[in-house]
Structure formats: structure tokens, C-alpha cells
C-alpha positions in Angstrom: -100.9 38.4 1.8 -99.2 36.2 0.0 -99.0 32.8 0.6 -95.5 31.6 2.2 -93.9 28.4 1.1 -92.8 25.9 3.5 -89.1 26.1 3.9 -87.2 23.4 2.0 -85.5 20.6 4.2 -81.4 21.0 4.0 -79.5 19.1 1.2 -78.0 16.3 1.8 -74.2 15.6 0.5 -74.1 12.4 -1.8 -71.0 10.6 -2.1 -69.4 9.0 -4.6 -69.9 5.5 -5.2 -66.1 4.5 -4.0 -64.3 2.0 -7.0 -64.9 -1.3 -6.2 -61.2 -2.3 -5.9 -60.8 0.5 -3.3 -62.0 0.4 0.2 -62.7 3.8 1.5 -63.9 3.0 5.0 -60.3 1.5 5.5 -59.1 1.9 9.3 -55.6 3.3 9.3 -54.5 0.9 11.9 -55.7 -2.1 10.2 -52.6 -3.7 8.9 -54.6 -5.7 6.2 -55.9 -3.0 4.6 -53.2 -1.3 4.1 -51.3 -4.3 2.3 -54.6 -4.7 0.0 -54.3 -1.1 -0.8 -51.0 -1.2 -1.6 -51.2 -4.2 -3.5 -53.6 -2.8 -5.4 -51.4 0.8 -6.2 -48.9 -2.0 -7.5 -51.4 -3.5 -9.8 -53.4 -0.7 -10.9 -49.6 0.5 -11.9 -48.8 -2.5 -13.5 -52.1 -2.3 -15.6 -51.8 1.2 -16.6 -54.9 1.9 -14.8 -53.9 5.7 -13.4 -57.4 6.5 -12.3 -57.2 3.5 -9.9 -53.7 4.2 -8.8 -54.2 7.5 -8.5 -57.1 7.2 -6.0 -55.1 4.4 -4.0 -52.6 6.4 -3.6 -54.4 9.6 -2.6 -55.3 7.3 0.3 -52.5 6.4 1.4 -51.2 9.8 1.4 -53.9 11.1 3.4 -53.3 8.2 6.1 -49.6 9.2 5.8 -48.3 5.4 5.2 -44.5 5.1 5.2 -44.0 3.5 1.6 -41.2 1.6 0.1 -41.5 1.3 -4.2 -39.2 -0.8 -5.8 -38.9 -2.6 -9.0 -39.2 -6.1 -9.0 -36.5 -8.6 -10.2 -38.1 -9.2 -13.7 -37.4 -5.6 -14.4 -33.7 -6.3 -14.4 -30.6 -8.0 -16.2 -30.6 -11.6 -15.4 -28.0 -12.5 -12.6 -25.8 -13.6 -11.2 -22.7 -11.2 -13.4 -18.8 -11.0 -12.3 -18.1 -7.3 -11.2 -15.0 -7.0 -12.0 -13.8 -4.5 -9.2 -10.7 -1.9 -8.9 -9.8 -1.3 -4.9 -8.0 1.4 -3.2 -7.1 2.9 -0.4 -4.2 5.1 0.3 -1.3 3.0 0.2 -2.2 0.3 -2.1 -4.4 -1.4 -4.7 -6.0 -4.6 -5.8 -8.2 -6.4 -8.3 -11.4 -8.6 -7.0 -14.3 -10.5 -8.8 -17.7 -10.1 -7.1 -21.0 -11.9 -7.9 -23.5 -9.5 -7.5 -27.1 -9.2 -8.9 -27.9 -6.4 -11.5 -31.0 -5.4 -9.4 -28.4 -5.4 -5.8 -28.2 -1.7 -4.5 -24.9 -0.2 -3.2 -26.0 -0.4 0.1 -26.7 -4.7 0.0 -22.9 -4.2 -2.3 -21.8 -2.5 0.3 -22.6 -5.1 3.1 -21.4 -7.8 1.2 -18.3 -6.5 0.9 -18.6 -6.0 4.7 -19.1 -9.5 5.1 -16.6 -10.6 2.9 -13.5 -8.3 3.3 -14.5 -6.5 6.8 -14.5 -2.8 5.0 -17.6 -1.0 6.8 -19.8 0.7 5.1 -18.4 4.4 6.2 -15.5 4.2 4.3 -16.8 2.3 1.1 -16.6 5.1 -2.1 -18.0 2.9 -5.1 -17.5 4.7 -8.5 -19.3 3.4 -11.5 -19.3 4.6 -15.3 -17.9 8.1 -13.9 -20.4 8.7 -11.3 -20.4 8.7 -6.8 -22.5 5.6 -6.5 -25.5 6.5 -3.8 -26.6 3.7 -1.3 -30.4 3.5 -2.7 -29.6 3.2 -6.4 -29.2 -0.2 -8.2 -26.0 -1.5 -10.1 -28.0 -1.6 -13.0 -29.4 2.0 -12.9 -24.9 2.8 -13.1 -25.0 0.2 -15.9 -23.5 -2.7 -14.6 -25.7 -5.7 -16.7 -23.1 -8.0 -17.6 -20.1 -10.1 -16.6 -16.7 -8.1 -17.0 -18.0 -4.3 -16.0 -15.7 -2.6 -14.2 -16.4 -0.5 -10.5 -14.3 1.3 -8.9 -14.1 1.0 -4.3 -12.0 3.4 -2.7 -11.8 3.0 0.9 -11.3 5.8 3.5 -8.8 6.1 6.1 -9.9 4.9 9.1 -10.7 7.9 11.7 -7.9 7.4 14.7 -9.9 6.7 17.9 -8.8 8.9 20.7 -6.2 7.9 23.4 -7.8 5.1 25.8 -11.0 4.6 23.2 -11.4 1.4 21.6 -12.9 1.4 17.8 -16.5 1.1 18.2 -16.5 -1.4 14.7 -14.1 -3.4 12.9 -11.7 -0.4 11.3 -9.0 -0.6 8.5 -6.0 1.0 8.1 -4.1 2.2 4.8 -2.3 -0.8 3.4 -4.2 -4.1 4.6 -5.0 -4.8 1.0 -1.8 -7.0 0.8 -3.1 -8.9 3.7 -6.5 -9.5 2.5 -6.5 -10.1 -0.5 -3.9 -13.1 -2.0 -1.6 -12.2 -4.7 -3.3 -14.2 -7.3 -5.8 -11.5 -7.4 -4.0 -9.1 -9.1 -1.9 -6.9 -6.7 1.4 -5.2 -7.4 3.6 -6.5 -4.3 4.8 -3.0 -3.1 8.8 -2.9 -3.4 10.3 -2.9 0.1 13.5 -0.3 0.1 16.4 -1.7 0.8 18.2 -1.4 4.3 21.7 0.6 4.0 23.7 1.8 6.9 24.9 5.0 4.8 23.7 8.1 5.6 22.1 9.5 2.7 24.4 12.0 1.1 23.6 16.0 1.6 22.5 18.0 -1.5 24.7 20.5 -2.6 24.4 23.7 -1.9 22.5 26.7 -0.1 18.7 26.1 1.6 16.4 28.8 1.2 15.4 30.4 5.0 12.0 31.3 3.0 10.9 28.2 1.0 13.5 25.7 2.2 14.6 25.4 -1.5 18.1 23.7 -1.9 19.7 26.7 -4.5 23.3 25.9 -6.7 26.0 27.4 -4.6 26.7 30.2 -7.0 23.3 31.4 -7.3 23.2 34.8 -5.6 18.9 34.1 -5.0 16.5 31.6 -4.4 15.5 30.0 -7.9 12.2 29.4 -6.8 11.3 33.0 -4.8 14.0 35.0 -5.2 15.0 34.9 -1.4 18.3 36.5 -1.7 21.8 33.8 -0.5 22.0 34.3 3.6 25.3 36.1 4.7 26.3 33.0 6.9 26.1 30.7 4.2 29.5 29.0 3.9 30.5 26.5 1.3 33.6 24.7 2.6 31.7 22.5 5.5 29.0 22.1 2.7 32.0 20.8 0.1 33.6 18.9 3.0 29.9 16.9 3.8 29.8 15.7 -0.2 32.7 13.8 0.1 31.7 9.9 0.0 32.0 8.4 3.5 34.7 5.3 3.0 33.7 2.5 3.5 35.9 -0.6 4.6 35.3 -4.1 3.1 37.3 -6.8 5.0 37.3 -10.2 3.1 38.1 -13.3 4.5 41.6 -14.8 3.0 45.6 -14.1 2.2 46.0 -10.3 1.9 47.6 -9.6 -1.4 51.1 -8.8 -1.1 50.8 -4.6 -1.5 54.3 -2.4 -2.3 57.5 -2.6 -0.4 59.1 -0.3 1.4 62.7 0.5 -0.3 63.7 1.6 3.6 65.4 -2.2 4.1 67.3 -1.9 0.7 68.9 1.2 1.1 69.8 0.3 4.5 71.4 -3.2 3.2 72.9 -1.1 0.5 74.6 1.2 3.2 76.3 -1.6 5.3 78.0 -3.2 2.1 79.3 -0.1 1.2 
């Protein structure tokens, strides 16, 4: 018989000595830790060290930790710069200076221009060097790193609030540039049309029952698609409506003497013969 060995005890797992700057047996719900852990991802990134930030990150991947990475100040343009900014809704434009920060997104650009000018957010469209501005992106990542680049706002039209609803925010309407902005900032005063009591005079003649287009009146069809002249069509009321209403200008003073009537001569002229 041959002899049997004695069985061998079970092997134990060995684990792997953790890196001293990272704490394995970190509690998720231990706010501390996670701050040092983080604070070391943003050194070991800083340092070039991706073995380090590789395995502080795997950790706080596996605790699922709701992350915000940004760059810090120093990676940016100095500030404060003058944006020089175009604005425009549907009714009007105008020309502002704003002092913004290179490293500012166009959400915080946004809101100042909230604050300032009372345009929400919802209807703020910035364009910069060609491209839809998104809220999380920096100015600077558009290009904006001196004083004197240009942006571009157009605002929306405000959404009309239903009958009996008041606007839950502060809502602008097409044409309050004028108002809110001063004329020193650059804004073409919109000419206001003068008043007249006329009636504006009727185009000559035949309208299109198809396309509404006004035709000559000696064109036997439509010019634009070839609807042929209606039957009914008749141009003497049309001629009669072209004639220039008259218009009667009294003037305060001695009416001019006009021309006599030779009916008093020839009846002087009769008696003496």
C-alpha cells in the first residue's frame, strides 16, 4: 500500500501591498476620504504619475463618486478681458462690453448677463468664432483670451404664457434692446414711420385668385404661375381707384385774387348799348 500524503491546507490569497498614497480600506461614506482620494487623483495627474492616478481613480469608480474635473485658473489667459459683444433678438440689435474671465463658462456668462440685463438663461444663443456655445465649455476653449474678441447673443422670443397665466420668470419680448441698453452703446435708433392720413394708393392691376400676385393689366396670365386673368376682372374701377385722392390745404391769410367772371362786363356792356 502505498503511503498517502497528508492533504495540503488551502491557499491562502495574498494581497497586494496597497500604494502608500492610496487608502484601500476607505469607507464610501466617509467624506474625508474621499476628498484625500481625490486630492490625490489631482496630484498624481499633476505629477504625471498615471500608475497612481490610475489606481485612485479605479476607486472611485468602483464607489461610484459623482466627480466634477476642471482646470484650475493657472491654466488659463490672465483676466479680467473686454468681450466685445454683438446682441440680437428679433426686432433689434446692440453693442455691449462685458468683463469676463477667460476660464468663465457660458453658463456663469450666461447668468451674468442675467444679472445684469434680466435675459434668462432659456433664451440666451451665444455664438463664438463660428460655433453654438454649450453651457459647460470655457470662453477660452471658443478662443476668447484677449480684450476686443467678438461673441455673438441672440436672444429668443419669449414663449407667450397662456390666457390667465402669469410668466413664471422675468421674460423679454422682441425689441427691449432700445430700453435696456442706452444709446451710447452702439444701437441704431430704429426709424419710426411717419403718420399720414392717406390711404395708401392701390397697385395697378389684376390679383392672382392662385398666388395673390398683383399682374400688369394687359397680361392675359399670372407672371408668377401662369393662373390665367379671371373673367370678372374689370379695369375701369381699378383705373378710377389710381387717381390721387385731393387733398385740400387751407392757409391762413388774404386769398389771392383768382380770374373774373366777364358775366358783369357783358352785362354793363349791354345796358350802354
Amino acid at each position: 500500500m502505498c503511503p498517502v500524503s497528508p492533504p495540503s491546507p488551502p491557499e491562502v490569497p495574498t494581497l497586494q501591498a496597497p500604494q502608500p498614497k492610496v487608502d484601500l480600506c476607505w469607507s464610501p461614506g466617509d467624506s474625508m476620504e474621499r476628498e484625500k482620494l481625490v486630492g490625490h487623483l489631482a496630484r498624481a495627474i499633476e505629477d504625471g504619475d498615471e500608475k497612481g492616478a490610475a489606481q485612485a481613480a479605479a476607486i472611485l469608480a468602483q464607489h461610484h463618486v459623482a466627480l466634477s474635473v476642471q482646470l484650475q485658473e493657472t491654466c488659463f489667459p490672465p483676466g479680467p478681458i473686454r468681450l466685445q459683444v454683438t446682441v440680437e433678438d428679433a426686432a433689434s440689435s446692440a453693442h455691449v462690453s462685458l468683463q469676463v474671465h477667460p476660464h468663465c463658462t457660458i453658463a456663469t456668462l450666461q447668468e451674468q448677463v442675467f444679472s445684469e440685463f434680466g435675459f434668462p438663461p432659456a433664451v440666451q444663443r451665444w455664438v463664438i468664432g463660428r460655433c453654438l456655445c454649450v453651457p459647460e465649455c470655457s470662453l477660452a476653449s471658443y478662443g476668447v483670451r484677449r480684450d476686443g474678441d467678438p461673441a455673438f447673443l441672440y436672444l429668443l422670443s419669449a414663449p407667450r404664457e397662456a390666457p390667465g397665466r402669469s410668466p413664471q420668470g422675468p421674460q423679454k419680448t422682441d425689441g427691449e434692446l432700445s430700453r435696456l441698453f442706452p444709446q451710447s452703446l452702439g444701437l441704431p435708433r430704429a426709424p419710426q414711420p411717419a403718420s399720414s392720413s392717406l390711404p395708401s394708393p392701390l397697385q395697378p392691376g389684376w390679383s392672382c385668385p392662385s398666388c395673390t400676385f398683383i399682374n400688369a393689366p394687359s397680361r392675359p396670365g399670372c407672371e408668377m404661375c401662369s393662373t390665367q386673368k379671371p373673367c370678372t376682372w374689370d379695369p375701369l374701377p381699378a383705373a378710377s381707384t389710381q387717381q390721387p385722392p385731393k387733398v385740400t390745404k387751407r392757409e391762413d391769410g388774404p386769398i389771392p385774387p383768382g380770374p373774373r367772371s366777364l358775366d358783369p362786363l357783358l352785362k354793363l356792356s349791354g345796358d350802354l348799348c
